[in-house]
C-alpha positions as CSV (number, residue, x, y, z in Angstrom):
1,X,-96.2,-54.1,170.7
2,X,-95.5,-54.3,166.6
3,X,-92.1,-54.1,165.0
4,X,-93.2,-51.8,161.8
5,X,-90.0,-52.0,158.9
6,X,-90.5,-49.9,155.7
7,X,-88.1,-50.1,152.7
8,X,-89.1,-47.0,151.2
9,X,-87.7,-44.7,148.2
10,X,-85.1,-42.4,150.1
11,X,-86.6,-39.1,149.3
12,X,-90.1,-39.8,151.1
13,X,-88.4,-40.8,154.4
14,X,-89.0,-36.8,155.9
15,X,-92.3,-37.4,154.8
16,X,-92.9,-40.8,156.5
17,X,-91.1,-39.2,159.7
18,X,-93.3,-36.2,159.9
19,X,-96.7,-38.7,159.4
20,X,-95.6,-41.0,162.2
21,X,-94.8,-38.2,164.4
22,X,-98.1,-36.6,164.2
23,X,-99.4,-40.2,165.6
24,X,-97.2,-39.5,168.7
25,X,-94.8,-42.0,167.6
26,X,-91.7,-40.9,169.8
27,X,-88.9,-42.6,167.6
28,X,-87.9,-44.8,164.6
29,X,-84.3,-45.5,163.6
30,X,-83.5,-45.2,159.5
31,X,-80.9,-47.4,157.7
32,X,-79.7,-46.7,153.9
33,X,-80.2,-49.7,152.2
34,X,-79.7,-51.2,148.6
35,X,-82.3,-53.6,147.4
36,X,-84.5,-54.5,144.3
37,X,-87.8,-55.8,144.3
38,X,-89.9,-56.8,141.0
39,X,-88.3,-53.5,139.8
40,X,-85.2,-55.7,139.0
41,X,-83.2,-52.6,138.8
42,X,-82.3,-50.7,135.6
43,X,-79.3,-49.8,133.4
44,X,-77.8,-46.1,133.1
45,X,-75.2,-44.9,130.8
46,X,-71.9,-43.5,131.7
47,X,-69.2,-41.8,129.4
48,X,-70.9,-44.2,126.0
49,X,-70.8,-47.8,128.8
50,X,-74.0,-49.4,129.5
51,X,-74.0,-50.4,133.2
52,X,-76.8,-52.6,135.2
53,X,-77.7,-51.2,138.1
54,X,-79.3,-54.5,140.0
55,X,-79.1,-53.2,143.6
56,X,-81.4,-49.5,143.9
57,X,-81.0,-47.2,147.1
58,X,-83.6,-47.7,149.8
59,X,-84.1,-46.4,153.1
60,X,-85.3,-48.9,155.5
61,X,-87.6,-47.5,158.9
62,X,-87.7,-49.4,161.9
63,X,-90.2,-48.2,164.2
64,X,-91.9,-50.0,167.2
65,X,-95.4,-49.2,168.6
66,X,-98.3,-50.1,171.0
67,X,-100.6,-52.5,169.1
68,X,-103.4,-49.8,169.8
69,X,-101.4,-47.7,167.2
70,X,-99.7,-49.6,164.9
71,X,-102.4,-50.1,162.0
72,X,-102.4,-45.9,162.6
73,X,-99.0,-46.1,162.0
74,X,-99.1,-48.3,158.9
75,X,-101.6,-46.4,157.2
76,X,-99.4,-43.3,157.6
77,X,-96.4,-44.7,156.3
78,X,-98.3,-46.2,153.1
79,X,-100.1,-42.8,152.8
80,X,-96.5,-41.0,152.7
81,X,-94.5,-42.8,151.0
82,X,-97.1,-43.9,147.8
83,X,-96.1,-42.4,144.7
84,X,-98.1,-44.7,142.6
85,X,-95.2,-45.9,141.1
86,X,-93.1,-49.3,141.0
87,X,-90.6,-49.6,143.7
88,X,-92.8,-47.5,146.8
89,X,-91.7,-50.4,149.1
90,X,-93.1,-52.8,151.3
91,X,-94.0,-52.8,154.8
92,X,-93.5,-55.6,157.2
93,X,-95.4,-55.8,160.5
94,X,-94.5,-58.6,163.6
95,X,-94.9,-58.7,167.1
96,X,-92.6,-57.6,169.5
97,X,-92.6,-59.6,172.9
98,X,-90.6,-57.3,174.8
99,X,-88.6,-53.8,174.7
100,X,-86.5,-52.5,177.8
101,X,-85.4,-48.7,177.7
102,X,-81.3,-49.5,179.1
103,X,-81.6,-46.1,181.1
104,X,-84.5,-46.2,182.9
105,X,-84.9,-50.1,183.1
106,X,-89.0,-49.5,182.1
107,X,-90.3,-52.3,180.3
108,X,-92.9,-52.7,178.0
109,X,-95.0,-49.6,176.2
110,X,-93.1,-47.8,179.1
111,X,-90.0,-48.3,177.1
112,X,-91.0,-46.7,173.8
């Protein structure tokens, strides 16, 4: 199994979601998160004062698949969320040794 976590621009999470599902990806748990990358954030005005914004709004996906799938699964994501355009994200793949579903007790790809 592969732990796949996406920081992605917020408005292309629906997207992501729907590409995933249509790999028969069952789940995926999404966190808003603020972060900055080489983007290094910008500066917006507000009534004539110049404020730095360092930390932008992300969304960070968490989803876990069958090593059979997960390279299907990161191509989807990159394919959904590119806009060609700094700040798209990263992806960050690692192995997962073991998941447990806490109803059922099934282990395993069972769990997922």
């Amino acid at each position: 199994m592969k732990l796949i976590v996406a920081i992605i621009k917020p408005y292309k999470a629906d997207d992501v979601r729907e590409a995933v599902s249509e790999l028969g990806v069952s789940g995926m748990t999404l966190t808003e998160v603020k972060g900055f990358g080489r983007q290094k954030g910008h500066t917006e005005l507000y009534r004539g004062a110049e404020y730095v914004i360092d930390f932008l709004p992300k969304v960070k996906l968490e989803i876990v698949a069958p090593d059979a799938l997960a390279d299907q699964v990161v191509e989807a994501i990159c394919k959904a969320a590119n806009t060609g355009k700094i700040g798209d994200g990263k992806i960050f793949v690692s192995s997962l040794e073991q998941s447990i579903r806490i109803r059922t007790g099934e282990t395993g790809d069972d769990a997922l």
